[in-house]
C-alpha positions as CSV (number, residue, x, y, z in Angstrom):
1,X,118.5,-65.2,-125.9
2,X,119.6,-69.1,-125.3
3,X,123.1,-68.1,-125.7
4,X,122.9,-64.8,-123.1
5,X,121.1,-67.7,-120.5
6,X,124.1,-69.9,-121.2
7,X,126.6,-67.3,-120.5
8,X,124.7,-65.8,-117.1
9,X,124.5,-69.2,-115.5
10,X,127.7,-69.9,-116.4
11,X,128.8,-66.8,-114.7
12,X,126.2,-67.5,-111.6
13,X,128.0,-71.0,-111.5
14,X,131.7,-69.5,-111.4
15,X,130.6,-66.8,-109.2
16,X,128.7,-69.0,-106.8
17,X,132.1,-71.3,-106.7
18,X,134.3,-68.5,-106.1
19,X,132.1,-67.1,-103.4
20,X,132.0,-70.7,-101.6
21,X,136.1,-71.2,-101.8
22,X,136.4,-68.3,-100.6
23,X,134.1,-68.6,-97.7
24,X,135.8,-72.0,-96.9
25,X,139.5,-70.5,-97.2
26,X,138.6,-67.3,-95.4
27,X,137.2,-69.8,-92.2
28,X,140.6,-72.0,-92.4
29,X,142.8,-68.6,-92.2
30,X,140.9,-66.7,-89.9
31,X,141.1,-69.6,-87.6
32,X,145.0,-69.7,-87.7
33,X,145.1,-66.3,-87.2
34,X,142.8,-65.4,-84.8
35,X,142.4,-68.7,-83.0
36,X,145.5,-70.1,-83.2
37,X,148.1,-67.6,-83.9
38,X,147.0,-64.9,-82.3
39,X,145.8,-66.2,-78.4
40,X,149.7,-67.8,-78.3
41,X,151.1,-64.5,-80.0
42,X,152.8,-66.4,-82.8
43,X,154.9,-64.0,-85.5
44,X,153.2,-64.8,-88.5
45,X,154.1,-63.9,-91.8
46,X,153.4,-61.2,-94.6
47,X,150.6,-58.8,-93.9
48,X,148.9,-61.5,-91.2
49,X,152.2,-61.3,-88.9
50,X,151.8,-56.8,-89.4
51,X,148.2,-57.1,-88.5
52,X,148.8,-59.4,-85.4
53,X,151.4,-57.1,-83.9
54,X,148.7,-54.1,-84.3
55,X,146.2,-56.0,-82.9
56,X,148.4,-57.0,-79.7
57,X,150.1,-53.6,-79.1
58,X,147.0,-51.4,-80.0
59,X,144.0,-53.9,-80.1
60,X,142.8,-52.9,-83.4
61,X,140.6,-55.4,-85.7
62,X,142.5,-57.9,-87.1
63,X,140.6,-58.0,-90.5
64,X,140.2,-54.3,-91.2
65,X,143.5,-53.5,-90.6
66,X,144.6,-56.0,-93.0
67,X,142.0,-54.2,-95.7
68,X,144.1,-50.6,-94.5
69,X,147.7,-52.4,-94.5
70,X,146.5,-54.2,-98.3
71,X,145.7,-50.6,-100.0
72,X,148.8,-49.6,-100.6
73,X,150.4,-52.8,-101.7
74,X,147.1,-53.2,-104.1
75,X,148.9,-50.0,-105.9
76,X,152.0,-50.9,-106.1
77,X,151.2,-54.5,-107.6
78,X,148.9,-53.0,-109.9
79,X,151.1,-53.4,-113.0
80,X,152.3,-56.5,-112.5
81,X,148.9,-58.8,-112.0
82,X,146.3,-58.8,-114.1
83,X,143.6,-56.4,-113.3
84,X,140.7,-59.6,-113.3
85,X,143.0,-61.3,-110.9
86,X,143.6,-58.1,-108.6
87,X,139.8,-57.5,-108.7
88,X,139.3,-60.9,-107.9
89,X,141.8,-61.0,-105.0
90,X,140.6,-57.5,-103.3
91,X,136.9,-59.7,-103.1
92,X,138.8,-62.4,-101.2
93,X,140.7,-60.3,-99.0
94,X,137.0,-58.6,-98.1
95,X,135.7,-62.2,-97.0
96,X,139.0,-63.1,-95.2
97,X,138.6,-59.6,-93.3
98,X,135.0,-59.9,-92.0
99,X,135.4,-63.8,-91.4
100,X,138.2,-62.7,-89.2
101,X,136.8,-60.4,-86.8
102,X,132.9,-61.4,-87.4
103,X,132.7,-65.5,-87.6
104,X,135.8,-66.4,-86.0
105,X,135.1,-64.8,-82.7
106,X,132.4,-67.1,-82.2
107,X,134.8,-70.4,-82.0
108,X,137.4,-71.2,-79.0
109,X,140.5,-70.1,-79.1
110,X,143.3,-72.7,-78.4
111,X,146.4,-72.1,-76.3
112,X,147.0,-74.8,-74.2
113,X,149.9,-76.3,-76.4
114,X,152.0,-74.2,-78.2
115,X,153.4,-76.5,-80.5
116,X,150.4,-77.9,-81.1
117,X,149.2,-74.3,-82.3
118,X,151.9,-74.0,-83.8
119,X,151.0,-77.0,-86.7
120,X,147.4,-76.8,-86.5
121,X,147.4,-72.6,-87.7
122,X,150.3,-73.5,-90.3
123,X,148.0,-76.5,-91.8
124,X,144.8,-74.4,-91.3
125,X,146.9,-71.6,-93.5
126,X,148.5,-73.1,-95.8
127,X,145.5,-74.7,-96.9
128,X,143.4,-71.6,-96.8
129,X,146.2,-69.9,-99.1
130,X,146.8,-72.8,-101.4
131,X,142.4,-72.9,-102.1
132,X,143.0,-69.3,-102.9
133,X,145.5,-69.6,-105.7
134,X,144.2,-72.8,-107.0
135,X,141.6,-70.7,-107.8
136,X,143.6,-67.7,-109.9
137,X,143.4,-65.5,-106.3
138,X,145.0,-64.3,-103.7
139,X,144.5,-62.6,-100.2
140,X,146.5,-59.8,-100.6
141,X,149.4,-58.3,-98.9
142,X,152.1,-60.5,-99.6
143,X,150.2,-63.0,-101.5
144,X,150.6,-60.0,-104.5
145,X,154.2,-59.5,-103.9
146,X,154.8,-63.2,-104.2
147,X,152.4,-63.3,-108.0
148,X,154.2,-60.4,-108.6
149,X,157.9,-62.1,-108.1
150,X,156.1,-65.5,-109.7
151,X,154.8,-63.8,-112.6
152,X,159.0,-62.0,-113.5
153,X,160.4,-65.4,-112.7
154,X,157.6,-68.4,-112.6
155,X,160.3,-71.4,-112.2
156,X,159.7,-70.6,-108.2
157,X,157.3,-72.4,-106.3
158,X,155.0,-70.4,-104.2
159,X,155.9,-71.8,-101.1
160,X,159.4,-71.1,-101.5
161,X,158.9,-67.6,-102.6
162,X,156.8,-66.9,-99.7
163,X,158.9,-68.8,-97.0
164,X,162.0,-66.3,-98.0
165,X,159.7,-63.2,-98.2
166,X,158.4,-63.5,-94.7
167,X,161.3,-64.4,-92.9
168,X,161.6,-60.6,-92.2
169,X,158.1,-60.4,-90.6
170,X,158.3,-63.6,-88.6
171,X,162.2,-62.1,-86.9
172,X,160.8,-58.5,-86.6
173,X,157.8,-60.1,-85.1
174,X,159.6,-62.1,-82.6
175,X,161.5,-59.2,-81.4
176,X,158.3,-56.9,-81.1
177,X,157.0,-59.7,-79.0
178,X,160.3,-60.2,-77.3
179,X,159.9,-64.3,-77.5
180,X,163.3,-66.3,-79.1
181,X,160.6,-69.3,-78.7
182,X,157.9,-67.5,-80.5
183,X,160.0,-66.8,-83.1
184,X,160.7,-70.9,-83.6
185,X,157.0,-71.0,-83.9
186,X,156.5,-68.6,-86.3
187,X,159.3,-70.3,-88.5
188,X,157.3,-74.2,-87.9
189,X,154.0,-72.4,-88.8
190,X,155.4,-70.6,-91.9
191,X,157.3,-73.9,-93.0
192,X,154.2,-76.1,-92.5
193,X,152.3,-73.6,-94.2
194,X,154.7,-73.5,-97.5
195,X,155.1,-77.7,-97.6
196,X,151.0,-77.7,-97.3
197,X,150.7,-75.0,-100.3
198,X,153.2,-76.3,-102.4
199,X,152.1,-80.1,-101.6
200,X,148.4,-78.9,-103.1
201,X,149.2,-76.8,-105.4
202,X,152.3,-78.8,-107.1
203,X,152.5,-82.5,-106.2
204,X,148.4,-83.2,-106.7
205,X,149.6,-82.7,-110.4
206,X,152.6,-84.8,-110.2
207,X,152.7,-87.8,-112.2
208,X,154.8,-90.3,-114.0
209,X,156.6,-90.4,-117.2
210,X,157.8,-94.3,-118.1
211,X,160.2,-94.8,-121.7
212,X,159.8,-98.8,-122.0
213,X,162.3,-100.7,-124.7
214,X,160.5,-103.7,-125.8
215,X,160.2,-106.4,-128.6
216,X,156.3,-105.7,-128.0
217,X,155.7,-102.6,-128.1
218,X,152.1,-103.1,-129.9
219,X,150.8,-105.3,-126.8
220,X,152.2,-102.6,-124.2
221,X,150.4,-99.9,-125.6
222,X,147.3,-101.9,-126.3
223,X,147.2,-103.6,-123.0
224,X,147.8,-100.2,-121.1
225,X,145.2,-98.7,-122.9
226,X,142.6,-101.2,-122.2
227,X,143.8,-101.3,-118.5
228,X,144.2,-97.2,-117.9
229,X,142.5,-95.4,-120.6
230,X,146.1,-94.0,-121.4
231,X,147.8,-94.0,-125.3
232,X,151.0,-93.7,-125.5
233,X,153.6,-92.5,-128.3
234,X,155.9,-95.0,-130.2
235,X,159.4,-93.3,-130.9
236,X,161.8,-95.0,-133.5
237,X,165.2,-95.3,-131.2
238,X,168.4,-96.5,-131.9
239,X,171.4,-97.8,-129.4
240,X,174.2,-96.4,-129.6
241,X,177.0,-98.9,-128.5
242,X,174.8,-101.8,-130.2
243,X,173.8,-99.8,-133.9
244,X,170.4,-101.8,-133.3
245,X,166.9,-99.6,-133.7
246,X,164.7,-100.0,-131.1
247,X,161.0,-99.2,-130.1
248,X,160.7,-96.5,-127.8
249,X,157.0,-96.5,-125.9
250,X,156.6,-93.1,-123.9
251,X,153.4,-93.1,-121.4
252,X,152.7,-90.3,-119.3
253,X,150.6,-91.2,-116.0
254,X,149.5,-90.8,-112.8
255,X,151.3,-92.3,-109.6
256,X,148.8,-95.0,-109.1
257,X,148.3,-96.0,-112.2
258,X,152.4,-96.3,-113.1
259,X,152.1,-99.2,-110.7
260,X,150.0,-101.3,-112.4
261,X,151.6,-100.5,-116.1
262,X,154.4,-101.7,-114.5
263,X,153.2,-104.6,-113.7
264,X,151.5,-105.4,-117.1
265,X,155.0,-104.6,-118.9
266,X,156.6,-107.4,-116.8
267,X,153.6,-109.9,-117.9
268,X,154.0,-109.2,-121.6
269,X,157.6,-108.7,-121.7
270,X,159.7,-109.6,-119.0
271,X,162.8,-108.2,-120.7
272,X,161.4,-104.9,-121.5
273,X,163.8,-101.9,-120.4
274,X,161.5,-99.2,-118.1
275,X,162.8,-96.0,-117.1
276,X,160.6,-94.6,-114.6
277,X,160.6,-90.5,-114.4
278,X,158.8,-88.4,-111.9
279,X,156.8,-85.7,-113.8
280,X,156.5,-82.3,-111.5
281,X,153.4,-81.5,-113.6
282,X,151.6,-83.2,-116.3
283,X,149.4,-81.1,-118.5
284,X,146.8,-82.0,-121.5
285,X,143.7,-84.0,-121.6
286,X,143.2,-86.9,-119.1
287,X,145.3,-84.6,-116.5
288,X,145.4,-81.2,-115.4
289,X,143.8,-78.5,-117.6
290,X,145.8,-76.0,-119.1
């Protein structure tokens, strides 16, 4: 019995979470479409740029039709995702469609500046999108194809992949709407977008990776681990013009904290040889969880 209520408020926990990121994500896309995007008729990209020209040339709800335009994607991605994550995804697409034409109706619409727009929807979505897959979702549409393209070939960042996939929407877009200058907007508010996702999604997990030569090796590792709560590894190294063994102190940490390691190598050793390496991800205990 304990163990069944340990595992059903877990789940209430984790569903509770997904159910408020969700909400929040749903609120910061819906406003770049429908309150940004869509009152300056900005080509957006993927499914969102598809629904917008509906909605201008036939009025139809922005957030259903994205639920009608999603279906048939759903079942040609269907193989490629995981069925908890698809499952998972159609729930967030549902939120994202009702905040869209329910909740963000009720808030002003901005159109005064197009530029201004144009970088307020891109950072609204990008940040929406990137809550969504830091979560193991996705809203759909094009958000599948590009798990489905990350999944077959995962050394591509997300931002990238969907920069290049909707580059096709944003032009047809652009054309439909028969704006050259919309279509520069579209392209700034599908840039921002990408930097903002890959900025959250990638670079909050970026850290440092120093290799320190020193005569006191012992004193580094003890004085960064009193200082930083970081160990370190001690590799046996040998130069290879010289012939001499050396010790080789390898500490993975974070950007702030590679600062003041740096500092305390000086202080102990002032002839100590630091090579400084950026990590794109760092992964284990005392960073980001596998």
């Amino acid at each position: 019995m304990k163990i069944k209520k340990k595992i059903n408020k877990k789940l209430v926990i984790r569903s509770a979470k997904d159910m408020g990121i969700n909400l929040i994500a749903a609120l910061l896309i819906g406003l770049a479409i429908n309150n940004f995007a869509s009152p300056n008729d900005f080509p957006m990209s993927g499914i969102s740029g598809i629904m917008l020209l509906l909605h201008h040339f036939f009025d139809t709800p922005i957030g259903i039709g994205g639920i009608l335009l999603n279906i048939p994607i759903v079942f040609a991605c269907w193989k490629f995702l995981s069925k908890k994550f698809v499952l998972k995804s159609i729930a967030t697409l549902i939120t994202i469609s009702l905040v869209i034409d329910y909740i963000c109706p009720l808030f002003p619409v901005f159109s005064e500046d197009k530029m201004l727009a144009a970088i307020c929807a891109g950072v609204l979505d990008g940040l929406g999108i990137a809550m969504i897959f830091a979560n193991n979702s996705s809203g759909g549409g094009f958000d599948f194809i590009t798990m489905s393209i990350k999944s077959r070939k995962p050394y591509l960042s997300t931002g990238s992949i969907m920069f290049a996939t909707n580059v096709i929407i944003i032009t047809m877009s652009a054309i439909a709407y028969k704006d050259f200058m919309g279509l520069v907007y579209g392209a700034i508010l599908a840039f921002i977008a990408s930097e903002i996702m890959d900025a959250l999604l990638y670079h909050m997990n970026e850290g440092k990776l120093l290799l320190i030569i020193s005569t006191k090796p012992q004193a580094i590792s003890q004085a960064i681990n009193a200082s930083e709560n970081r160990s370190s590894t001690l590799i046996n190294a040998m130069g290879t013009y010289s012939g001499t063994e050396h010790d080789l102190l390898m500490c993975a940490c974070s950007n702030r904290e590679m600062y003041e390691i740096r500092d305390q190598i000086n202080e102990i050793d002032d002839h100590a040889f630091t090579i400084i390496l950026n990590s794109r991800e760092v992964v284990g205990k005392g960073f980001l969880k596998k």
